[in-house]
C-alpha positions, 0 to 999 in steps of 0.5 A, spaced: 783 191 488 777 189 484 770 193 485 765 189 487 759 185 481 755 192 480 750 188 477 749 191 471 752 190 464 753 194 459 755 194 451 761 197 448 762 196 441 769 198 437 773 195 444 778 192 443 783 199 443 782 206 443 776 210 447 772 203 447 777 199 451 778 206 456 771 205 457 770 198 458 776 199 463 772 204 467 766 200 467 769 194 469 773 198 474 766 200 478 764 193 478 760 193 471 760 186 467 761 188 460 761 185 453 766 188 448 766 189 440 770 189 435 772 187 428 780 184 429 777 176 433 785 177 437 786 183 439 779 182 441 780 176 445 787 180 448 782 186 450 777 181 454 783 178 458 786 184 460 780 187 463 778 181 466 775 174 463 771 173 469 767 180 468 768 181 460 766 177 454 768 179 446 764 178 440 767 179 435 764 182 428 763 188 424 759 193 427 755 194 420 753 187 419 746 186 422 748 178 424 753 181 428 749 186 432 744 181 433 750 176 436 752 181 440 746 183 444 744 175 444 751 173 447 750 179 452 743 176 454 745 168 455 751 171 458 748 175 463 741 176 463 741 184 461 744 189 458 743 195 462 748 201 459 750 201 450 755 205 449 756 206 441 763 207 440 765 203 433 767 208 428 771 209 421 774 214 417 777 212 411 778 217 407 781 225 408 779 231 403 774 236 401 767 232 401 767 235 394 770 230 391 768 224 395 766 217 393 759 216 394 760 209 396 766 211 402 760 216 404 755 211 405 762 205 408 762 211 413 754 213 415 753 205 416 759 204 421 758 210 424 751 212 425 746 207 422 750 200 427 749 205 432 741 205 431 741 198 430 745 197 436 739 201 440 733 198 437 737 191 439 738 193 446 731 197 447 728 191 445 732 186 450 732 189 456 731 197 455 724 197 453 722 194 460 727 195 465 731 201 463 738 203 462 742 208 459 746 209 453 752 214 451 753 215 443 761 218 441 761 223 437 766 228 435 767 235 435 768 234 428 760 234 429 759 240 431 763 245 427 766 244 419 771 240 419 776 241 414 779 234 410 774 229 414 767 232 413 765 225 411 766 223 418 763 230 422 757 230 418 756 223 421 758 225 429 753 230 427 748 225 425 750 221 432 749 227 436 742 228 432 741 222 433 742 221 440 737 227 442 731 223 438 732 217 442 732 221 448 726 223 446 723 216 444 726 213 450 724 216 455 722 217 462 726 209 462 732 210 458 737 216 459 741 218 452 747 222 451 753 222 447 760 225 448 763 229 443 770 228 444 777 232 441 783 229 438 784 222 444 791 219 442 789 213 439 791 209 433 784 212 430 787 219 430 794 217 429 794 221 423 791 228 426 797 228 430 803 223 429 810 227 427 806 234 429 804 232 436 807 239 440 804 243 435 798 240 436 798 241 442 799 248 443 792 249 441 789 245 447 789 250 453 791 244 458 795 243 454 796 236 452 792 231 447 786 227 451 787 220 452 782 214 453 782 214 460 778 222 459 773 219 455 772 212 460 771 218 466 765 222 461 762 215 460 761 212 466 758 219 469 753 218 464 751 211 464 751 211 472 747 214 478 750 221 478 747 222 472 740 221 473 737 227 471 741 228 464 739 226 458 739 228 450 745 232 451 752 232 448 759 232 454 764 236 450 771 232 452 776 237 449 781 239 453 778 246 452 780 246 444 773 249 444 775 256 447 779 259 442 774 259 437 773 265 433 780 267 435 
């Protein structure tokens, strides 16, 4: 049964499948309008009609490109009139290794992607709608972020960018626009196929709930944070990882 129009519209970028499209899927489960993003035009177009073309529309693009961003958020606004929630969920991880011996240029591939279109996004958005109206916004970040994190350094120390990032537009943001950013472990998805494909039971032994997460878990934490009930959390990072954290040190 489809839930009542919200009223509210909300942002994703990175959609079409993975923690993105599980996000959308539970914003538009609650009744929210969604705009979705993503680089392939098909499978985009496959994403929006599967969530429901009535409530969800795509752009396609690269989240980098600064003419995508613009697009997106003007697409939103023609659209729908407003963007009240961004969830800045695109990312790319092109390259495992010791960041000893890393391509400068796939550093910065990797930062543009990650973390300066997160930026664009929320200056884009700030300026829409957020500035006077207000809104919420939800970075994804990663525990790769929060610790070393061997063979994908490039990509954790951008999620810890994205987590610094979040509690400066936080404090820039406030008292009208709550951020936050989700700091999620291994969720089975085509983008982390390689941290577990082949090794899935090994893996998981390390989880104290003992299995991977899955879109869904990061779609919850997202709608939580962009909803009502989280009205008073802001500049925080939601750890989401099946209690990987608690064998720290052991």
């Amino acid at each position: 049964m489809t839930a009542p129009d919200s009223g509210k519209v909300a942002l994703v970028t990175g959609a079409s499948r993975g923690i993105g499209y599980g996000i959308a899927e539970a914003l538009v489960a609650r009744g929210d309008r969604v705009v979705i993003t993503g680089r392939d035009e098909e499978s985009l177009k496959r994403a929006a009609e599967a969530l429901g073309p009535d409530r969800v529309l795509g752009v396609p693009g690269k989240a980098h490109d600064e003419a995508h961003q613009a697009a997106a958020v003007e697409r939103a606004m023609d659209a729908f009139g407003r963007i009240d929630y961004l969830v800045n969920n695109a990312g790319t991880n092109p390259v495992f290794g010791p960041i000893a011996e890393l391509d400068l240029a796939v550093a910065r591939k990797v930062f543009e992607t990650n973390v300066i279109s997160a930026l664009g996004f929320a200056q884009r958005t700030w300026r829409a709608w957020q500035k006077e109206n207000g809104g919420a916004i939800v970075n994804i970040a990663s525990v790769a972020g929060l610790g070393a994190s061997p063979f994908v350094g490039a990509y954790g120390i951008s999620k810890a960018a994205m987590v610094n990032l979040s509690l400066q537009l936080a404090h820039e943001m406030a008292p009208g626009v709550r951020v936050n950013s989700i700091a999620p472990a291994v969720v089975k998805t085509k983008f982390a196929a390689a941290l577990y494909e082949g090794r899935e039971a090994e893996v998981v032994a390390s989880y104290p709930l003992g299995r991977l997460g899955v879109p869904e878990d990061i779609g919850g934490a997202a709608a939580f944070l962009l909803s009502d009930a989280a009205a008073w959390i802001t500049g925080q990072t939601l750890v989401v990882d099946g209690g990987i954290f608690l064998n720290a040190g052991f």
